[in-house]
N, C-alpha and C positions, 0 to 999 in steps of 0.2 A: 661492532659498536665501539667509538672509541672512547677512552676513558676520559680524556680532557684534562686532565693534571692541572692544575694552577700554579702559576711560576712561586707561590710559597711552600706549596707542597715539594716542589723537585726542590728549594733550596734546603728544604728541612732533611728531606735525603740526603743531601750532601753529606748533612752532620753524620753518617752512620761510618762512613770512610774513617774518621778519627775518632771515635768512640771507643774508648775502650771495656771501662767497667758494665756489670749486668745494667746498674745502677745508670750509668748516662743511656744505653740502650733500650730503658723500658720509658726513660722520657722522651726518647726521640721517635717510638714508635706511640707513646699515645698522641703527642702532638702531629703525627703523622694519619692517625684515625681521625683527629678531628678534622682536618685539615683536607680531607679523600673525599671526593665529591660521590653522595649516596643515589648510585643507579645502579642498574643491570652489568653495565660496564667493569665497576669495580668490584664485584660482588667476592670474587676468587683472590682479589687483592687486599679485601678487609679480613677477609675470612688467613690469609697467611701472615696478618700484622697481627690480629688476633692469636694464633695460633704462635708466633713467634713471641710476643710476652708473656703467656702462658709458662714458655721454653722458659723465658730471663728471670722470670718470678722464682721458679722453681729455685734457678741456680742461684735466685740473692738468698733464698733459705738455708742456712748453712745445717743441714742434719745430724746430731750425735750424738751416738748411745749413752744412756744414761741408767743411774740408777746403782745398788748392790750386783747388783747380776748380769750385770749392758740389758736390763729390760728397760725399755720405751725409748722415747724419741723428744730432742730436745731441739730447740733452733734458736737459730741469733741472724737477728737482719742487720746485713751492713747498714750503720749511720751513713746518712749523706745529706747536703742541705743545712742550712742555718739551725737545725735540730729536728729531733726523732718525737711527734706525738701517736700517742695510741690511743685508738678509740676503742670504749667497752660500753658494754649493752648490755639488755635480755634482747629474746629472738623478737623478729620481727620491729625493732626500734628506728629504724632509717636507717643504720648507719653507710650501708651500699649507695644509698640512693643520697645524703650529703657527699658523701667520696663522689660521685659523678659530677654534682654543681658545683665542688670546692676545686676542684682538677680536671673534669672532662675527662675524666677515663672510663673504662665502660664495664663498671664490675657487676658480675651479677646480679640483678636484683629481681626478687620474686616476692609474693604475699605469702608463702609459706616462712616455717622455721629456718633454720641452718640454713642459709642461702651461701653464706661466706664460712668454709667447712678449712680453710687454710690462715692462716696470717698471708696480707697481701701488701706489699708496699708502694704506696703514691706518691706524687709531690705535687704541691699545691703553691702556687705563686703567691707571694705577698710583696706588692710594689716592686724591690727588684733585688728580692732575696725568692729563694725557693726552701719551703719546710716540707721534710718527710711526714706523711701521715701513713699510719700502719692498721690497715683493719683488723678486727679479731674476732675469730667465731666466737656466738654469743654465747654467753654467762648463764647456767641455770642451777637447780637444784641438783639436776641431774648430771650435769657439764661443767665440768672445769679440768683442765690438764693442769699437768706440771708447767709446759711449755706453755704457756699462758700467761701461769704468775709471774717467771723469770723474764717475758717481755717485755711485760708491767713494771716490773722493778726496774730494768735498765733505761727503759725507754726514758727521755728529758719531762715528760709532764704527759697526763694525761686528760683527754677528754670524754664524759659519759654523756652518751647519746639516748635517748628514753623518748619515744612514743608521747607525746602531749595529747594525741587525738584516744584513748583509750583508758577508761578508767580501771583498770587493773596494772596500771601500770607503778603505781607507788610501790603495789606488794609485790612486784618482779625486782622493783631495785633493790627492796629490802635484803630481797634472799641473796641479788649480786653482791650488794656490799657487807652481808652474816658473812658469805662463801669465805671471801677476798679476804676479810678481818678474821677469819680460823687460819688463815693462811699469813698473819702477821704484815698485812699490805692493807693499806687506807688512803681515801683521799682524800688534801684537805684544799683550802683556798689559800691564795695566794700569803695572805695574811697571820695565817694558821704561826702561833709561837709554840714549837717543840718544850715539854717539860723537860727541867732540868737535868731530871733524874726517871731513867728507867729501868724495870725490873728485866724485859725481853727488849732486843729492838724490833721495831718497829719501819717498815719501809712506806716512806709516805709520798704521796706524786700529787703534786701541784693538780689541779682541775677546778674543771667547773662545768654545770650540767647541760648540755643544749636539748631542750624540749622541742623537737621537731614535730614536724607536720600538723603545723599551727594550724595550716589552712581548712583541717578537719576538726578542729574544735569549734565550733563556729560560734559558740556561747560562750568559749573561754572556761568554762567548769573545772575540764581536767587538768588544765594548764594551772587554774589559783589552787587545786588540790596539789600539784606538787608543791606549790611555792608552800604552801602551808605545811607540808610534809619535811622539803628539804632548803629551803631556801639558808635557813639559818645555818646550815653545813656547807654549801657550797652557792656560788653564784649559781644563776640560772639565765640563759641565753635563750629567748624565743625564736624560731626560724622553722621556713618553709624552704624547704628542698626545690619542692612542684612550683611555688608563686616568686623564688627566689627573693623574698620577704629577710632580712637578718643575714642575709649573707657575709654580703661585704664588713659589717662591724664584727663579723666573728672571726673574717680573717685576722681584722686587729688584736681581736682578744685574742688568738691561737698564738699570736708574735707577741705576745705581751706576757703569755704565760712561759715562755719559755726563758723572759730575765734576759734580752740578750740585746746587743746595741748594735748597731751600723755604724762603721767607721772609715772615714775615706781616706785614702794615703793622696796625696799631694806632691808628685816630684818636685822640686828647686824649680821655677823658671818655668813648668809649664801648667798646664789647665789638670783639671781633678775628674777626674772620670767617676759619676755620679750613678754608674749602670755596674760597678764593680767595688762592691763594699768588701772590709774586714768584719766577719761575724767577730766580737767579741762576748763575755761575760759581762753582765752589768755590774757596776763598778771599778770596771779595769780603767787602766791610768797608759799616759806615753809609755810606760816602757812595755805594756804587752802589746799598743800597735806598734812599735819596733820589732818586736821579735815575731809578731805575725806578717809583717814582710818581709823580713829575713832573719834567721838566725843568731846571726852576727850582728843583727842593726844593736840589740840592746846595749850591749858593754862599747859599742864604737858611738853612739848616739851622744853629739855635741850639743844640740839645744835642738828646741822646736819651737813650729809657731803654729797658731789655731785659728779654722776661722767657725764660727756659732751662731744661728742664726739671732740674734736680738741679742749679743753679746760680745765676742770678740770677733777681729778683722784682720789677723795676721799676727797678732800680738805672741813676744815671747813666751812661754810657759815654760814651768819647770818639769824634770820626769816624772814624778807623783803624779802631775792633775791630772783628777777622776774625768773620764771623757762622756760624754753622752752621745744619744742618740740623733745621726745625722751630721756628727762631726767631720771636718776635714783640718785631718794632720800634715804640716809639711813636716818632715824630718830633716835633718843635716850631721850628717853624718863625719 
């Protein structure tokens, strides 16, 4: 039987020729699963793209002994993408089953506990950036590593995923976010103003809550029990995984949590390529899109000009001005 390839699948293969990192390798084989037409045919071929990110996953876990005595096991995933979110839970909260609709990748998912027993790293498109999302075995009374908190901490912001369809589910987050705060780690909203002065620090990650599997609440109950529980802590995002309900505005809010801008460089004289942004930090100014195309642009950097949608049209600027999102920089160097 023959497999029938689609002329976008052989072109996605192409990309594994230049690939270098685990990181471009585990996106060019999920968009290579999505893309494998599901018969009898390919069955030996999903089964070794499966089995081949399995391979890449492992290797983006970087493992190392830790501790007084090298006892236990710590990991760091390489950053890639416009930034690093992590999702945290109690068991059974969606979070395999959003990582399939947010990315199309095909991670485990069951109706039991621990379904997701590793940290796994995805990437998820937003318009025409790409953000890592990182799963994490769930959060319990009984469950927390070391390697857990340290992910949490580095990772750029995080997201907490909770069951809306299940009314036990306020007293699971409690005990996640008791656990997390013994462990000097909290999450707040965007908004959240750090005290002046503290006695310990404190490691805090941007978040906000998405209450999945809207679509089995049908009454809405457990969904206004969180908001009553936590809304005043954090935003609360409604979304269905199954009805694809909330999606697409969560991608915005994931790219929104992360503080960071789109920036287009503009060579002299020709057109602005609108498919190849500069990720910047929100409030960065000309001179860090100079030095994010080159180096050297900063300190050689003669003037620039801007164009903004419902503002400027090529006008000069100076090196200060705060750039926003969807900007195109020309430079002259």
């Amino acid at each position: 039987m023959a497999a029938n390839l689609t002329p976008q699948y052989l072109e996605a293969h192409k990309k594994l020729r230049t690939a270098v990192t685990p990181a471009e390798k585990i996106e060019i084989y999920e968009e290579l699963l999505r893309l494998l037409p599901k018969h009898k045919a390919t069955e030996k071929m999903v089964a070794q793209h499966r089995s081949m990110l399995a391979k890449l996953k492992e290797e983006m876990l970087k493992p190392s002994v830790s501790g007084k005595h090298g006892v236990g096991v710590s990991y760091l995933i390489e950053k890639t993408g416009a930034g690093q979110v992590i999702l945290v839970g109690p068991p059974n909260s969606g979070k395999s089953s959003l990582i399939k609709a947010l990315t199309g990748a095909e991670p485990e998912i069951g109706d039991y506990p621990f379904t997701t027993r590793m940290p796994a790293p995805y990437m998820m498109k937003f318009e025409n950036i790409k953000i890592q999302l990182v799963d994490l075995p769930p959060i319990t009374a009984e469950f927390l590593e070391s390697w857990q908190i340290e992910l949490i901490k580095v990772a750029d912001a995080a997201v907490i995923v909770a069951d809306a369809s299940a009314p036990e589910t306020p007293g699971l987050l409690e005990i996640l976010f008791a656990r997390l705060k013994d462990k000097r780690v909290e999450f707040v909203s965007e908004s959240f103003l750090p005290p002046a002065e503290e006695a310990v620090r404190v490691f805090r990650k941007r978040s906000f809550l998405v209450a999945a599997k809207t679509d089995l609440d049908s009454g809405g109950e457990n969904l206004e029990a969180l908001k009553f529980f936590y809304e005043a802590q954090l935003p609360i995002v409604p979304i269905s995984a199954e009805t694809g309900d909330g999606l697409e505005p969560l991608r915005r809010r994931i790219f929104d949590l992360l503080q960071v801008i789109r920036v287009y460089s503009k060579p002299p004289g020709k057109k602005v390529d609108l498919n190849d942004p500069h990720v910047l930090r929100r409030g960065a100014n000309v001179v860090d899109i100079a030095r994010s195309v080159h180096k050297d642009f900063a300190e050689q950097l003669a003037y620039a000009k801007l164009w903004r949608e419902g503002g400027y049209s090529g006008q000069m600027i100076t090196r200060d001005q705060v750039l926003q999102d969807q900007d195109v920089v020309e430079l002259h160097i």
